[in-house]
N, C-alpha and C positions, 0 to 999 in steps of 0.2 A: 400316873401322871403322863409319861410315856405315851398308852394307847389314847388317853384323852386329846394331846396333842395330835397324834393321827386322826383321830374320829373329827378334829377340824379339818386337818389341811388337805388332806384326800379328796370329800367331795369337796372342798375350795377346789381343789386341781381343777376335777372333772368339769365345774359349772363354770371357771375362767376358764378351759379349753372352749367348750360353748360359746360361750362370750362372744371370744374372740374371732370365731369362725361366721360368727352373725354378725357382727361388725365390718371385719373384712370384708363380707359379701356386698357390703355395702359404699365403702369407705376403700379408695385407692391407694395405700398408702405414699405412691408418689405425689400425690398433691395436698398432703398435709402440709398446714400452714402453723407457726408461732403464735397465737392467738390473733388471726388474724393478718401478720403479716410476712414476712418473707418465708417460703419452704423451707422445714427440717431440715431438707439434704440428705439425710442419713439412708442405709441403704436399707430395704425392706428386710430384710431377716432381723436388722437391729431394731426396727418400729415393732415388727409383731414379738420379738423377746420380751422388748422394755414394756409394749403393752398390756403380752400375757404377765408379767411379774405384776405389775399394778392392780391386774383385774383380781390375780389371786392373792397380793396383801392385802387389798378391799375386801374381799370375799369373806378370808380367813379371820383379819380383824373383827367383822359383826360375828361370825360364827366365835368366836371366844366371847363375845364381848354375851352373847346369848349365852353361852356355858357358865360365866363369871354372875350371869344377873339370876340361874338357876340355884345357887347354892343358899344356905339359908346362914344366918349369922354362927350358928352353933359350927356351922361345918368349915364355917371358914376359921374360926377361934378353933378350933380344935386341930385344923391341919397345922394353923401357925404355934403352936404347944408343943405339937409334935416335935417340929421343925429344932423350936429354940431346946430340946430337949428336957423342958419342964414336966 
């Protein structure tokens, strides 16, 4: 379970570090606005933080959510068996 969890979040990392470097390239983060209206304020180290986590809870989330839609009924009844000890 363990390495399954890594085998998500890792490349998540790498492809939100991407991301975000493409983003930025493009996007100032002093002039982000509230959708639309008045500036964040915040200081740029706090935008590309709160960014990068976003990018790679999005990431990570389909990446599971692909591992979760790979398993077949048998294998999910059978971990949960395990689990309850039956």
């Amino acid at each position: 379970m363990k390495q399954r969890i890594l085998q998500i979040l890792w490349p998540a990392f790498l492809v939100a570090g991407v991301l975000e470097i493409l983003v930025f390239a493009v996007i100032d983060p002093h002039e982000l606005r509230w959708f639309g209206g008045p500036l964040i304020g915040w200081a740029p180290v706090a935008i590309y933080s709160v960014t990068f986590l976003m990018f790679w809870s999005a990431i990570a989330i389909a990446g599971a959510v692909t591992v979760l839609l790979t398993f077949t009924a048998a294998e999910l009844n059978t971990s949960q068996d395990a689990r309850s000890g039956s």
